[in-house]
C-alpha positions in Angstrom: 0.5 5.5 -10.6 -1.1 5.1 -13.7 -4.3 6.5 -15.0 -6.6 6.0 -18.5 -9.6 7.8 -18.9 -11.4 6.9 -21.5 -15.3 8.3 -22.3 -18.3 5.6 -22.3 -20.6 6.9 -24.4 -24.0 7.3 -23.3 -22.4 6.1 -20.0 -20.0 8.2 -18.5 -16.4 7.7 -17.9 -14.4 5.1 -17.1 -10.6 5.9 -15.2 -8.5 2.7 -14.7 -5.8 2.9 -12.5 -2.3 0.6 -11.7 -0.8 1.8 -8.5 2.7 1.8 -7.6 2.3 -1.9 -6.2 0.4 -3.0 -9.2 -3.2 -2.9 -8.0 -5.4 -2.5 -10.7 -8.5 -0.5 -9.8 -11.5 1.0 -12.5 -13.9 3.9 -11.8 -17.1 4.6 -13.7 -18.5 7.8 -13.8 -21.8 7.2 -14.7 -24.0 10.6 -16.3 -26.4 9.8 -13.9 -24.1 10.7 -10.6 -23.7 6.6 -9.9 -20.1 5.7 -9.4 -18.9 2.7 -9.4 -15.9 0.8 -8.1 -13.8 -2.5 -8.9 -10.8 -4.1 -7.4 -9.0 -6.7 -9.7 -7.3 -9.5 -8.6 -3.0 -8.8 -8.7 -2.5 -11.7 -10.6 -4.9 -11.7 -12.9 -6.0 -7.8 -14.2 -9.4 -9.2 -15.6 -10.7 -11.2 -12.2 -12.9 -8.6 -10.2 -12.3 -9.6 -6.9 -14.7 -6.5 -4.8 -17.2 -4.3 -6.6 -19.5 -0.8 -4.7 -21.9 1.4 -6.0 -22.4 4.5 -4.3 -24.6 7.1 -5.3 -23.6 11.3 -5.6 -23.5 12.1 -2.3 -21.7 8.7 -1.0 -18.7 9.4 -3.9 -18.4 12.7 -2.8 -18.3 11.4 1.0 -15.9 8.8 0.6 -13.5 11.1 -1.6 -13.1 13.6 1.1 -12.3 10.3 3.8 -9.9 9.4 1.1 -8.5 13.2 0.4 -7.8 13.2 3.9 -10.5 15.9 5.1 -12.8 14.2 7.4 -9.4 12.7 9.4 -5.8 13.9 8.8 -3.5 11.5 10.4 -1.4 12.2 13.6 2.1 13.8 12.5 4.4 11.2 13.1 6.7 14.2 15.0 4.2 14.4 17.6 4.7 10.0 17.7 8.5 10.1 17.8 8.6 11.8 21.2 6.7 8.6 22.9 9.3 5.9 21.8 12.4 8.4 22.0 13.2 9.2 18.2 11.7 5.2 17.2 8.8 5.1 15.2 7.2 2.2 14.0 6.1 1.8 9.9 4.4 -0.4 7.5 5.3 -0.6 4.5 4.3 -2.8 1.4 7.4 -4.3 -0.7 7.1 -3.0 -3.9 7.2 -5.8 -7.1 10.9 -5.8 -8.2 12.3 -4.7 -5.3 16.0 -5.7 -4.5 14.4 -6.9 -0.8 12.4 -9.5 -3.0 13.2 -12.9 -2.7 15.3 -12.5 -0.1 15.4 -13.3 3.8 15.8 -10.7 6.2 19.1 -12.7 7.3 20.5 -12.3 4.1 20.0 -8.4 4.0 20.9 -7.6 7.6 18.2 -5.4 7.9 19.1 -5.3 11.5 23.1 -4.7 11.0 23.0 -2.9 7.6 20.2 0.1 8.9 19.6 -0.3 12.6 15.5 -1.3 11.8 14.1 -4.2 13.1 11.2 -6.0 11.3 8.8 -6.7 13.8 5.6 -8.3 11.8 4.7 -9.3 8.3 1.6 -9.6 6.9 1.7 -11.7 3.6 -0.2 -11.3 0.2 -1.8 -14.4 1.0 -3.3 -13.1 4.6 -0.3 -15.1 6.5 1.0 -13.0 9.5 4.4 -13.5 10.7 4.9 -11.8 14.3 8.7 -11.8 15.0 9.7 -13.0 12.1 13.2 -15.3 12.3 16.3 -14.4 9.9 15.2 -17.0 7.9 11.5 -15.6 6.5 11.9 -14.6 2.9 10.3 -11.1 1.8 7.9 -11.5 -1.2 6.4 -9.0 -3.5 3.3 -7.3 -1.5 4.2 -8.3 2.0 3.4 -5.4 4.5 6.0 -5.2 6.6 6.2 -3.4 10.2 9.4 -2.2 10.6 10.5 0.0 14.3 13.5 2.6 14.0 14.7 5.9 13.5 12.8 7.7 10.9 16.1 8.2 8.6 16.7 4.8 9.2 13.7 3.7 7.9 13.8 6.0 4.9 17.2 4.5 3.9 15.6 0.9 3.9 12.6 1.5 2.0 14.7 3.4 -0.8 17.4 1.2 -1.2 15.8 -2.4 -0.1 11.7 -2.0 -0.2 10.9 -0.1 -3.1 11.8 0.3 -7.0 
């Protein structure tokens, strides 16, 4: 992830942020306590697609949802033991992947690390449920993957990410 912070003056401070997947996100800090929010469109880092406003108390609110201290997620140890060692997983194909581009026939997700890919959700809000050999993985897809944890690991490092 990468973060500018730059000072607006008179203003506040402004932090713009590219994620790992190349989300582009600014924050304004405004002197006041405002904060502001903007979501930019993927393909076009100057399009706002969703802006929020939220006042002292709401920034400091949603940063502790987000920090993970009003809900810490289940440990997926506690998960394994329900499906016998499988665990199911999303994960969003990073740009430049080696899995981009490609069908999940032609990577033999299946043969090559014992995961099957059970859904994906596409960039453009297409879901695929039981995707066929055939579907081609693209930049951004979500995909929900079910197998053993190390399994999963290996195919995100080597296939999914960059």
């Amino acid at each position: 992830m990468n973060i500018r912070e730059s000072e607006l003056p008179g203003i506040g401070y402004k932090f713009e942020i590219i994620t790992k997947n190349q989300d582009k996100l600014v924050i304004v800090i405004h002197d006041d306590g405002r904060r502001e929010i903007y979501h930019f469109d993927a393909d076009d880092h100057e399009e706002v697609l969703v802006s929020a406003t939220f006042n002292d108390s709401e920034a400091r609110k949603i940063a502790s949802i987000l920090g993970g201290m009003a809900y810490k997620p289940q440990a997926l140890e506690t998960v394994d033991f329900a499906f016998d060692d499988t665990i199911i997983e999303w994960y969003q194909v990073e740009p430049n992947a080696p899995a981009v581009n490609k069908t999940i026939g032609e990577i033999d997700i299946r043969n090559n690390f014992g995961v099957t890919v059970i859904a994906i959700k596409k960039k453009n809000i297409k879901k695929s449920h039981n995707p066929g050999s055939d579907t081609v993985i693209e930049a951004g897809d979500t995909l929900v993957v079910s197998g053993e944890r190390q399994q999963i690991k290996e195919l995100i490092k080597k296939l999914l990410s960059t």
